[in-house]
LOBA-162536 format. One record per residue: residue number from 1; residue in one letter; x, y, z of N, C-alpha, C in turn. Coordinates in Angstrom, 2 decimals. Atoms other than C-alpha are relative to their C-alpha. Layout:
BEGIN
drenfi num->NUM; residuo->a; npx->X; npy->Y; npz->Z; capx->X; capy->Y; capz->Z; cpx->X; cpy->Y; cpz->Z $
...
***
This chain:
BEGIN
drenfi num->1; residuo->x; npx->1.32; npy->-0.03; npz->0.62; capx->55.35; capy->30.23; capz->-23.04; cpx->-1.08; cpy->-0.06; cpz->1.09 $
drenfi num->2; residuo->x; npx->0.98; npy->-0.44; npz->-0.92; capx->52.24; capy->31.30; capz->-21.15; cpx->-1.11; cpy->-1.17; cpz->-0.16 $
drenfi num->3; residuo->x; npx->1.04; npy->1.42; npz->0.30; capx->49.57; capy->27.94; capz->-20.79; cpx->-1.64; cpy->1.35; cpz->-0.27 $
drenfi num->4; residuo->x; npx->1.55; npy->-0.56; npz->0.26; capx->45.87; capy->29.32; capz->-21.95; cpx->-0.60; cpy->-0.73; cpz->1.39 $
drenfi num->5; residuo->x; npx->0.96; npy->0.69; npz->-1.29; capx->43.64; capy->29.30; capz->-18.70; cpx->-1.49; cpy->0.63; cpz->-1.18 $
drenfi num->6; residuo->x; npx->1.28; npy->0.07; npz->0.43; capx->39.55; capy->29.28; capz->-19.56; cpx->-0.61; cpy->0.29; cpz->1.02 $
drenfi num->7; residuo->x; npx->1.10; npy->-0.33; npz->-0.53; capx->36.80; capy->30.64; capz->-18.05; cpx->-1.31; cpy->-0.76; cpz->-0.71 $
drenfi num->8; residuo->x; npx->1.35; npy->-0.20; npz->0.73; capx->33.20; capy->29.55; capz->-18.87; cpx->-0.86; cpy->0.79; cpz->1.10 $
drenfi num->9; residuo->x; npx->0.41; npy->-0.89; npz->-0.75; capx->30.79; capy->31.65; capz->-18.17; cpx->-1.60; cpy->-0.27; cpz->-1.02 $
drenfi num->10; residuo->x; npx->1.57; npy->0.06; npz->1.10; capx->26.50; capy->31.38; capz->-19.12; cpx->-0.46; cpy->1.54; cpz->0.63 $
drenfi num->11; residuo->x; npx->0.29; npy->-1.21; npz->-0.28; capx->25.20; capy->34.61; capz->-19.85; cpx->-1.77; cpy->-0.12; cpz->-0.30 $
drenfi num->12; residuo->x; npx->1.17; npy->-0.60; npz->0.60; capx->21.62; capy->36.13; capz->-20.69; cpx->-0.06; cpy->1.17; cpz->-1.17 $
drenfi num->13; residuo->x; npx->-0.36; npy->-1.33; npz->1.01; capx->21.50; capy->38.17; capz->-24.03; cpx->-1.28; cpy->0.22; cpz->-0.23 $
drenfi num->14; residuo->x; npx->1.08; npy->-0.61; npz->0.26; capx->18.41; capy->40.04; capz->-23.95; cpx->-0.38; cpy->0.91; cpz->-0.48 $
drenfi num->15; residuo->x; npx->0.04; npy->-1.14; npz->0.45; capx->17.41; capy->42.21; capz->-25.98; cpx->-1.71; cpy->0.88; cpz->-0.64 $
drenfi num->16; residuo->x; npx->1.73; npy->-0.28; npz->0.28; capx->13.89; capy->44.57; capz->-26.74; cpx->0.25; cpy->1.43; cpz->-0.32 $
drenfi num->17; residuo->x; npx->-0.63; npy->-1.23; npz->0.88; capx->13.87; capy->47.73; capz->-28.91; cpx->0.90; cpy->0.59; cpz->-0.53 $
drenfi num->18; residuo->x; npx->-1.32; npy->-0.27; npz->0.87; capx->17.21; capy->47.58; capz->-30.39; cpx->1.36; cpy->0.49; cpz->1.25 $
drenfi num->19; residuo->x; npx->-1.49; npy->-0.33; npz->-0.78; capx->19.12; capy->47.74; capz->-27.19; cpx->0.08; cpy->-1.30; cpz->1.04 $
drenfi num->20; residuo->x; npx->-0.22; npy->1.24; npz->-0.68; capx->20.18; capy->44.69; capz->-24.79; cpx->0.26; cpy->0.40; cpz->1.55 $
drenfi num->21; residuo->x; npx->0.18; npy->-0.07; npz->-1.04; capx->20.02; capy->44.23; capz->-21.18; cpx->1.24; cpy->-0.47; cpz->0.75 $
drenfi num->22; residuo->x; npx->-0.31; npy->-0.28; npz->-0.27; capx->22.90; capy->45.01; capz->-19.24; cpx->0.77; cpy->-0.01; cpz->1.56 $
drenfi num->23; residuo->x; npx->-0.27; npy->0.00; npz->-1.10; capx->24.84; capy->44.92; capz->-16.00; cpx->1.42; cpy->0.57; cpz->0.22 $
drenfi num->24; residuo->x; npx->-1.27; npy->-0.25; npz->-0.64; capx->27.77; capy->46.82; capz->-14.19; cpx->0.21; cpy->-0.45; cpz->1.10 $
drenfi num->25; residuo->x; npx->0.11; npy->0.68; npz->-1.36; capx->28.86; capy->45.19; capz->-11.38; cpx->1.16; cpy->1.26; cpz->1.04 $
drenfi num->26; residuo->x; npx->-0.13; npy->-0.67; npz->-0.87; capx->29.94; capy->47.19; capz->-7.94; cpx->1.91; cpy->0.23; cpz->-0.45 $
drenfi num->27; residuo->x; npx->-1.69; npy->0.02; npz->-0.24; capx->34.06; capy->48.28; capz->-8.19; cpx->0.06; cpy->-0.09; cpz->-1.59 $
drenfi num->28; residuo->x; npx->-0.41; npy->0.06; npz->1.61; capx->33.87; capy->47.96; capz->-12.24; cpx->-0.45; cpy->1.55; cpz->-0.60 $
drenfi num->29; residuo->x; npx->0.31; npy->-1.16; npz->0.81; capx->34.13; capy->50.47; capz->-15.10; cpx->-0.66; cpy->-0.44; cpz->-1.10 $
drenfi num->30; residuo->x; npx->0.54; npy->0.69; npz->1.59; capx->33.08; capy->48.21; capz->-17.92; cpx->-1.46; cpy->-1.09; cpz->0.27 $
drenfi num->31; residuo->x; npx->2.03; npy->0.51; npz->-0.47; capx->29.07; capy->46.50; capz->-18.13; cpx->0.56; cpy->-1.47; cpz->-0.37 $
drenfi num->32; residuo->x; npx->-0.14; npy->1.69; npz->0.18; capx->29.30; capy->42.73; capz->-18.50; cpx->-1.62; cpy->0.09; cpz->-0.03 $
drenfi num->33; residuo->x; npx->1.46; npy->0.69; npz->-0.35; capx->26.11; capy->40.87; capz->-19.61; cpx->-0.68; cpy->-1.08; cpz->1.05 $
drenfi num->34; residuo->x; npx->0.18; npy->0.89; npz->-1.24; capx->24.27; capy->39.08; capz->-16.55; cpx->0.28; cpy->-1.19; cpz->-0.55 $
drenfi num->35; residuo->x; npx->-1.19; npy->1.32; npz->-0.20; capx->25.76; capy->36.03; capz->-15.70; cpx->1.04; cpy->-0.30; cpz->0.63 $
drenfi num->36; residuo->x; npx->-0.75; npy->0.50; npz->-0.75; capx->28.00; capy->33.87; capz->-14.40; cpx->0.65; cpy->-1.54; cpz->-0.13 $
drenfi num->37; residuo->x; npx->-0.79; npy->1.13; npz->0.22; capx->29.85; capy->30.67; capz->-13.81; cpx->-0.79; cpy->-1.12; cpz->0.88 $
drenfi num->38; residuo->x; npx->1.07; npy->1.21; npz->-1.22; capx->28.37; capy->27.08; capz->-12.48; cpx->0.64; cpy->-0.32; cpz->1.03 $
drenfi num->39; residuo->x; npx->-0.48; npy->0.08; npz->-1.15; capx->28.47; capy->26.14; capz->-9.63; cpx->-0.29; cpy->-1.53; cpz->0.17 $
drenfi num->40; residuo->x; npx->0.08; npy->1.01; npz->-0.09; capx->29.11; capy->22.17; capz->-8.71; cpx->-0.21; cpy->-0.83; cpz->-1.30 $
drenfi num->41; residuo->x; npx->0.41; npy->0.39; npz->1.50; capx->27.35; capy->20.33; capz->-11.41; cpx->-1.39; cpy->0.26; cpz->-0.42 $
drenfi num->42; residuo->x; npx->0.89; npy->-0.81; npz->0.91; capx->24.91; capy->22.82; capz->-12.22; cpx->-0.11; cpy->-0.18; cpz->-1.47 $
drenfi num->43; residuo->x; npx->0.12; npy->-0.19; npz->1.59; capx->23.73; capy->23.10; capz->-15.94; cpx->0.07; cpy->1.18; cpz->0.01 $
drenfi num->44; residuo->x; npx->0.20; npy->-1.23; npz->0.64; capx->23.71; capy->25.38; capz->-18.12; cpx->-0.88; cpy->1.01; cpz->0.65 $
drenfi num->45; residuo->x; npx->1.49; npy->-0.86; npz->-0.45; capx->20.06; capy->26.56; capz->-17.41; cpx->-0.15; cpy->0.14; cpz->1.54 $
drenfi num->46; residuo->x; npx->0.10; npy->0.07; npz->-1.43; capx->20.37; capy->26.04; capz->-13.85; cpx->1.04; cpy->1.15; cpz->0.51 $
drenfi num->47; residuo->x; npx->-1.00; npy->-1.18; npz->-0.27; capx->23.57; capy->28.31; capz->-13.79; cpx->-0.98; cpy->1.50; cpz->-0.35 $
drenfi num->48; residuo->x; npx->0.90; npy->-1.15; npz->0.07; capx->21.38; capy->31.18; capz->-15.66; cpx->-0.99; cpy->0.06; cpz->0.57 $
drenfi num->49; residuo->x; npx->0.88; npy->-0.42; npz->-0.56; capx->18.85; capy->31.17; capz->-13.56; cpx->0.03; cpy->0.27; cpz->1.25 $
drenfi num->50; residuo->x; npx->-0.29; npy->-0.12; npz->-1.66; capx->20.34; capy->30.87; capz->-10.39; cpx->0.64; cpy->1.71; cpz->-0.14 $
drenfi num->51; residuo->x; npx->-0.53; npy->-1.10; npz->0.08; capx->22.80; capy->33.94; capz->-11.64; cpx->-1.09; cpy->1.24; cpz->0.07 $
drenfi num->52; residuo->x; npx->0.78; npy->-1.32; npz->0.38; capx->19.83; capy->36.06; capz->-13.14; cpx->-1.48; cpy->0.44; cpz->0.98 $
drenfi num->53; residuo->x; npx->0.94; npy->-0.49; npz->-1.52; capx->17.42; capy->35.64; capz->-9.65; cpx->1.32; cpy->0.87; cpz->0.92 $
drenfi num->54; residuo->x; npx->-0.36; npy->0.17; npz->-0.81; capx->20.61; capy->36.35; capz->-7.85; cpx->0.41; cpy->1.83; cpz->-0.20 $
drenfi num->55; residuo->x; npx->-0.41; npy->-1.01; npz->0.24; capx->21.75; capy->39.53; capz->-10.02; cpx->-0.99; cpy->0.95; cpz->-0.23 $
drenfi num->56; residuo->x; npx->0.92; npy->-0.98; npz->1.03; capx->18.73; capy->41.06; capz->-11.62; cpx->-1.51; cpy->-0.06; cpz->0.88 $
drenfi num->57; residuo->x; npx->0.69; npy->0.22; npz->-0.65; capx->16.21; capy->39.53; capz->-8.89; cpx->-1.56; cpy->-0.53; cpz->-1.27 $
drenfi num->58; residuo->x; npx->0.99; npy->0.41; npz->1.43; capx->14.35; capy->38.08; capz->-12.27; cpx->-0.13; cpy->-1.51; cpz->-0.22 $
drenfi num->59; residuo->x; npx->-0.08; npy->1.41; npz->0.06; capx->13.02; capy->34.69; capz->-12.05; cpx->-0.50; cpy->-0.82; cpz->-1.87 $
drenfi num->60; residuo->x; npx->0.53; npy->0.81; npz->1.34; capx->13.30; capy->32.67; capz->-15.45; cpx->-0.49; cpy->-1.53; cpz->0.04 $
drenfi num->61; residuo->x; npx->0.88; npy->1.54; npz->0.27; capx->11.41; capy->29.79; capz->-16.79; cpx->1.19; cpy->-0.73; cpz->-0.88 $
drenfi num->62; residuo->x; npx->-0.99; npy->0.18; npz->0.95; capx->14.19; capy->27.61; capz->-18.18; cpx->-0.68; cpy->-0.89; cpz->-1.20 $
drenfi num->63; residuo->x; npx->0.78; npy->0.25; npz->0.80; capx->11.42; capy->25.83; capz->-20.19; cpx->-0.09; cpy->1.28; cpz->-1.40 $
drenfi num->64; residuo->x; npx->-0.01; npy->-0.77; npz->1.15; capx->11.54; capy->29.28; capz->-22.13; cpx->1.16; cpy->0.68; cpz->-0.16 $
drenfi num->65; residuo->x; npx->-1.63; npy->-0.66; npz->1.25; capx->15.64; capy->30.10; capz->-22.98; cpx->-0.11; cpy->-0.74; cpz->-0.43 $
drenfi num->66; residuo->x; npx->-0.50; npy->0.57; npz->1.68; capx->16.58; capy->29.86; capz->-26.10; cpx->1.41; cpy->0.45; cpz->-0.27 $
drenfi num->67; residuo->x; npx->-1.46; npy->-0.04; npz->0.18; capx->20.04; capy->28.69; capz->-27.18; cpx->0.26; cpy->1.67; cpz->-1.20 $
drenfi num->68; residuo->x; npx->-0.87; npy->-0.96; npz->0.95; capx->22.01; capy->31.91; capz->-28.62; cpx->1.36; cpy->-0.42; cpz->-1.14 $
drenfi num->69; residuo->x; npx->-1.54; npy->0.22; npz->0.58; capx->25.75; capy->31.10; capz->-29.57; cpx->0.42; cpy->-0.16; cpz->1.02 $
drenfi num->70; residuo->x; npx->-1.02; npy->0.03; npz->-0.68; capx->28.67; capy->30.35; capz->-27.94; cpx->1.00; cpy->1.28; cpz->-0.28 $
drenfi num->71; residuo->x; npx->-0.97; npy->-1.00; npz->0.20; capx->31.42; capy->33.28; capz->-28.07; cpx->1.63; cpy->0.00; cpz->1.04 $
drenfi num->72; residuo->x; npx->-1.19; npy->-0.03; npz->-0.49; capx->35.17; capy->33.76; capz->-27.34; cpx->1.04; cpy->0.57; cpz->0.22 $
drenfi num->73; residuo->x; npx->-0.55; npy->-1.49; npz->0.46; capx->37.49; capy->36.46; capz->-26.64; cpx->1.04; cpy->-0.02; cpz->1.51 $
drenfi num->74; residuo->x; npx->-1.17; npy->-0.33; npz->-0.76; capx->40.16; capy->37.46; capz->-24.32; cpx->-0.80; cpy->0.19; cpz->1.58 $
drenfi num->75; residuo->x; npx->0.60; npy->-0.23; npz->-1.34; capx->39.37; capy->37.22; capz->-20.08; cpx->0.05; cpy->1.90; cpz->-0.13 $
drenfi num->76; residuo->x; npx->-0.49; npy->-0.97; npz->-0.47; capx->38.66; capy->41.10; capz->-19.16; cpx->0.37; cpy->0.05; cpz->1.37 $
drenfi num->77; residuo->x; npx->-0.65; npy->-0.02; npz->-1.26; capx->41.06; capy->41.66; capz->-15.92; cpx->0.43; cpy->-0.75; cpz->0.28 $
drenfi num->78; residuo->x; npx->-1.56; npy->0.79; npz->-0.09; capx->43.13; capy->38.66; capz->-16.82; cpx->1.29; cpy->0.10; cpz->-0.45 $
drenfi num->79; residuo->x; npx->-1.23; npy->0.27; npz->0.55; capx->46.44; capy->38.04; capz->-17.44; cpx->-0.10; cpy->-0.59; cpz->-1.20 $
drenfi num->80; residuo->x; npx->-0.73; npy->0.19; npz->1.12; capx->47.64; capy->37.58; capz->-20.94; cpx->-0.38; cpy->-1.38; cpz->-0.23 $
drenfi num->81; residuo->x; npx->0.38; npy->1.67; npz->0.37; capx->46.45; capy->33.83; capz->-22.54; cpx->-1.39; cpy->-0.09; cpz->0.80 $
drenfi num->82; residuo->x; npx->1.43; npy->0.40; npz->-0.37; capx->43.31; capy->33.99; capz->-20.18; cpx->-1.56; cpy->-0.16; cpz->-1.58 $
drenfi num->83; residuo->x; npx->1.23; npy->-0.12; npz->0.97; capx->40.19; capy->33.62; capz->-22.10; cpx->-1.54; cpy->-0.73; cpz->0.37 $
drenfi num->84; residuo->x; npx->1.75; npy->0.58; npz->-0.60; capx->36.10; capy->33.37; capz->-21.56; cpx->-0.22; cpy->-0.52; cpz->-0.90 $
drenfi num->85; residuo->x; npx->0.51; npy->0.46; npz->0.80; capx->34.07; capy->31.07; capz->-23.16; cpx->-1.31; cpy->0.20; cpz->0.30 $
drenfi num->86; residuo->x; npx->1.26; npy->-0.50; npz->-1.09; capx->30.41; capy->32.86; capz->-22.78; cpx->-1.01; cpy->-1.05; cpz->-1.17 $
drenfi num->87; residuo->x; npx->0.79; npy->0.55; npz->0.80; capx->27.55; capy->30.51; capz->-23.78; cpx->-1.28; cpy->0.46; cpz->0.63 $
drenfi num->88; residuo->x; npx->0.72; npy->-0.70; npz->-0.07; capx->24.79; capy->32.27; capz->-24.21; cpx->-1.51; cpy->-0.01; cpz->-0.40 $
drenfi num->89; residuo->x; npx->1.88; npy->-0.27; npz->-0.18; capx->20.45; capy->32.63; capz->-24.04; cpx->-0.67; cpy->0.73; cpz->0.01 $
drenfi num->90; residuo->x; npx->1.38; npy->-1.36; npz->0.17; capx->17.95; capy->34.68; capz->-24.34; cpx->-1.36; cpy->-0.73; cpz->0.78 $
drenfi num->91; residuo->x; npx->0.57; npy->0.39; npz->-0.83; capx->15.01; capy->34.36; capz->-22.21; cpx->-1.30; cpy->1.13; cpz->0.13 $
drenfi num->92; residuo->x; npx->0.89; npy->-1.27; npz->-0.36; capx->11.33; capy->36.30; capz->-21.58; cpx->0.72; cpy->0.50; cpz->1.45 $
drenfi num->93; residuo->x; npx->-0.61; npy->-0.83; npz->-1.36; capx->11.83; capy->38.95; capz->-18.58; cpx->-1.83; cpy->0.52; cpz->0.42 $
drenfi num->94; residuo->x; npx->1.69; npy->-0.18; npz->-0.74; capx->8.29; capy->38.75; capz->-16.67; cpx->0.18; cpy->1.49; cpz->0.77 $
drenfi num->95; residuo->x; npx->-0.05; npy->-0.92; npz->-1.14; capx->9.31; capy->41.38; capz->-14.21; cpx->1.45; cpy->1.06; cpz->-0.20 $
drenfi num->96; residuo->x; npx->-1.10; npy->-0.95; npz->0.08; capx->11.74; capy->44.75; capz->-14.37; cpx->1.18; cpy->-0.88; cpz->0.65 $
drenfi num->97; residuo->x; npx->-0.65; npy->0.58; npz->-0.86; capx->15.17; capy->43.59; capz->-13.46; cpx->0.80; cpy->0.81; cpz->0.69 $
drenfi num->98; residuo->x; npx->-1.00; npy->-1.06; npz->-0.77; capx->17.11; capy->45.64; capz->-10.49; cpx->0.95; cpy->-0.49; cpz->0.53 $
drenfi num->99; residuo->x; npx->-1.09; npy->0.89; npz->-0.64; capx->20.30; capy->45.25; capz->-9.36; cpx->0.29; cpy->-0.27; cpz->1.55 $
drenfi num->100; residuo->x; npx->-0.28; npy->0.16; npz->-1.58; capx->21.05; capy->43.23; capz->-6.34; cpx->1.38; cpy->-1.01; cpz->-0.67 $
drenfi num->101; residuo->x; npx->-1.12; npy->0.49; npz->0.09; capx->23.54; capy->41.06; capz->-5.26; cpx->1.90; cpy->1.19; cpz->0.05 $
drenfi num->102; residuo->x; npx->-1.17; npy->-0.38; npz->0.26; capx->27.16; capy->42.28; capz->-6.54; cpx->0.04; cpy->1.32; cpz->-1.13 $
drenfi num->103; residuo->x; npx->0.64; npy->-0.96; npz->1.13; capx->24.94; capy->44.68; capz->-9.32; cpx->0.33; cpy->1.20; cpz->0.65 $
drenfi num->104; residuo->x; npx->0.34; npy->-1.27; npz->-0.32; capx->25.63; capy->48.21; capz->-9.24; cpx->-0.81; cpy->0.79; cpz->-0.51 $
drenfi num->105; residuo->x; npx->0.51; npy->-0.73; npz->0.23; capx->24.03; capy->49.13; capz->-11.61; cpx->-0.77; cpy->-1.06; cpz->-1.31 $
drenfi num->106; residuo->x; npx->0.99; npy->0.85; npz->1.09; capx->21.25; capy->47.92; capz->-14.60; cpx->-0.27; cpy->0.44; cpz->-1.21 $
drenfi num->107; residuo->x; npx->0.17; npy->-1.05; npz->0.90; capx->21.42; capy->49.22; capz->-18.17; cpx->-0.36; cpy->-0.37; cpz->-0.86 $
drenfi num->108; residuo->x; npx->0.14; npy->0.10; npz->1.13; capx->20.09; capy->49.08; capz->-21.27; cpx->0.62; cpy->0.30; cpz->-1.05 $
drenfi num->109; residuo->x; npx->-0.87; npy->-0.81; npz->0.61; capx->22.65; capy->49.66; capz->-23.68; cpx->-0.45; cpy->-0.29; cpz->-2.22 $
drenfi num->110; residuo->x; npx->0.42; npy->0.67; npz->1.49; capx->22.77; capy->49.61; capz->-28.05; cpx->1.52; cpy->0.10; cpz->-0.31 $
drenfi num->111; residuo->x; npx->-1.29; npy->-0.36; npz->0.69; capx->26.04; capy->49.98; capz->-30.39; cpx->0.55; cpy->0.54; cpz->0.43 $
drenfi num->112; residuo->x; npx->-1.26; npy->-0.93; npz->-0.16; capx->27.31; capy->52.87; capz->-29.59; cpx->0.88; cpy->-0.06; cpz->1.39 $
drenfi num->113; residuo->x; npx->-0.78; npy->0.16; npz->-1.35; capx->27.82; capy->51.86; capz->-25.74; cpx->0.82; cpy->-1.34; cpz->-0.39 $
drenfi num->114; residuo->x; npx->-1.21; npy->1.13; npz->0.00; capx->30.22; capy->48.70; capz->-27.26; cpx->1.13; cpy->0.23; cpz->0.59 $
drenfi num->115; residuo->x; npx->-0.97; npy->-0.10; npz->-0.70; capx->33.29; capy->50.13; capz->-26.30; cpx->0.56; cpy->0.07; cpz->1.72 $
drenfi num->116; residuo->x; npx->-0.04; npy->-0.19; npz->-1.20; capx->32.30; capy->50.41; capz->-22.90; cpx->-0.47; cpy->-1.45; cpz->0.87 $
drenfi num->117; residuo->x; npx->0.30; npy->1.30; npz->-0.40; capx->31.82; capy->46.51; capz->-22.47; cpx->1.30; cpy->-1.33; cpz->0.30 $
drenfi num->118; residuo->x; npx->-1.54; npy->0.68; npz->0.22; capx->34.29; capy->43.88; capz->-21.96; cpx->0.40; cpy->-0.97; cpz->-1.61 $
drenfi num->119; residuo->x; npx->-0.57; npy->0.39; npz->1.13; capx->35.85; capy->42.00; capz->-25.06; cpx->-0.61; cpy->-1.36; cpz->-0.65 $
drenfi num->120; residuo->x; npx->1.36; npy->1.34; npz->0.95; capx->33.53; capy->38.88; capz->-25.42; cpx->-1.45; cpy->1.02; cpz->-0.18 $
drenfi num->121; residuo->x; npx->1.31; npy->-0.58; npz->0.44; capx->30.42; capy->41.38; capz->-25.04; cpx->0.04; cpy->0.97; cpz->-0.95 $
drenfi num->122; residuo->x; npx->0.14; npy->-0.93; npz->1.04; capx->31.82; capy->43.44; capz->-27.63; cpx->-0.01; cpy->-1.01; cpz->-1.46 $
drenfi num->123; residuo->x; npx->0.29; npy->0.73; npz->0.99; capx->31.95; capy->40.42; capz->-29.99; cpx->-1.55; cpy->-0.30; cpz->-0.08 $
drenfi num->124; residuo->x; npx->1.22; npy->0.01; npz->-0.15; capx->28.29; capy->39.84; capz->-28.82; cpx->-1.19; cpy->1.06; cpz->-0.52 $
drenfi num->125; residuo->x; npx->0.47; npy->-0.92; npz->0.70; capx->27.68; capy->43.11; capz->-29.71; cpx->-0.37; cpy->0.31; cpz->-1.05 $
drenfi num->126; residuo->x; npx->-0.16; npy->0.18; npz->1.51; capx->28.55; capy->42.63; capz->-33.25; cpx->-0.95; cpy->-1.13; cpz->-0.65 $
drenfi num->127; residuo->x; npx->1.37; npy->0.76; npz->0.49; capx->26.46; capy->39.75; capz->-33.58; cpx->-1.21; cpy->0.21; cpz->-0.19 $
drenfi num->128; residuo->x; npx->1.59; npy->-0.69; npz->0.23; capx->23.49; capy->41.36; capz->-32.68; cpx->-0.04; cpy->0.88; cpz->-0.59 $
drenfi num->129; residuo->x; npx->0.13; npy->-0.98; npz->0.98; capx->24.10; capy->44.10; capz->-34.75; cpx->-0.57; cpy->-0.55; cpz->-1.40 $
drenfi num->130; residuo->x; npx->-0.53; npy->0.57; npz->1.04; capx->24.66; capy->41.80; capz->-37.64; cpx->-1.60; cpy->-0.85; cpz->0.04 $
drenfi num->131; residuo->x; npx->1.29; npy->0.88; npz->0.24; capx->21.18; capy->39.86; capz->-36.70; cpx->-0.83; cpy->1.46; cpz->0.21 $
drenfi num->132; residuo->x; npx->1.01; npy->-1.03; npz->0.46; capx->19.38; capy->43.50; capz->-36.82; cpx->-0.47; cpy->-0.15; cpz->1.75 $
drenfi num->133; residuo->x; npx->0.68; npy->-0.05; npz->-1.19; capx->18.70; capy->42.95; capz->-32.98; cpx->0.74; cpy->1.34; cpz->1.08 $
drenfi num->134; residuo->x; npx->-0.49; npy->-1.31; npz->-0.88; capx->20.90; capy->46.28; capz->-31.50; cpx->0.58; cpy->1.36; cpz->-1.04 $
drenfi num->135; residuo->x; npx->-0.21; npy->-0.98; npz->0.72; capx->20.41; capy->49.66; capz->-32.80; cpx->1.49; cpy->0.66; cpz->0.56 $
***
């Protein structure tokens, strides 16, 4: 029997005209939403903000995220029993965000690009569909 390993992971789910904000990272085929994992004994908000200056070069006010959901779904590019746990925010975006860091690339995506996401952001996907927030 295979033990369940865990990931957590705090993301940013942003979204503005029916499509959400986006990231492929360098060597990948599939977009992950910005974010990342803490570091020491970072928080929550301290993890997303450090991630989303580091990826998107976008400084947030953690005075203004707002809790999303939690979500859960199979690691993509783990082994079998892995699994993420993405807890997730929304946040204003003062300034365009471009990719640096490990970013290759920066997208805006809606529905129809789901399949091209990994397996917690396609449950994410569905949510926002389901709250009328991704055409």
């Amino acid at each position: 029997m295979t033990e369940s390993q865990e990931i957590l992971k705090i993301a940013l789910v942003h979204t503005e005209g029916g499509k959400v904000l986006s990231t492929r990272s360098k060597g990948k085929e599939v977009y992950f939403l910005p974010g990342g994992k803490p570091e020491g004994s970072e928080t929550e908000l301290e993890t997303l903000v450090r991630e989303i200056r580091e990826e998107l070069d976008v400084v947030l006010d953690p005075a203004r995220c707002t809790w999303i959901g939690e979500f859960v779904a199979p690691c993509y590019g783990k082994p079998v029993g892995w699994m993420v746990r993405m807890r997730c925010y929304d946040s204003d975006i003062a300034t365009k965000p471009v990719a640096s860091a490990e970013i290759a690339e920066v997208v805006w995506l809606t529905y129809s690009d789901r399949p091209n996401v990994s397996p917690v952001d396609q449950i994410i996907f569905d949510w926002l569909r389901n709250q009328n927030l991704l055409s």
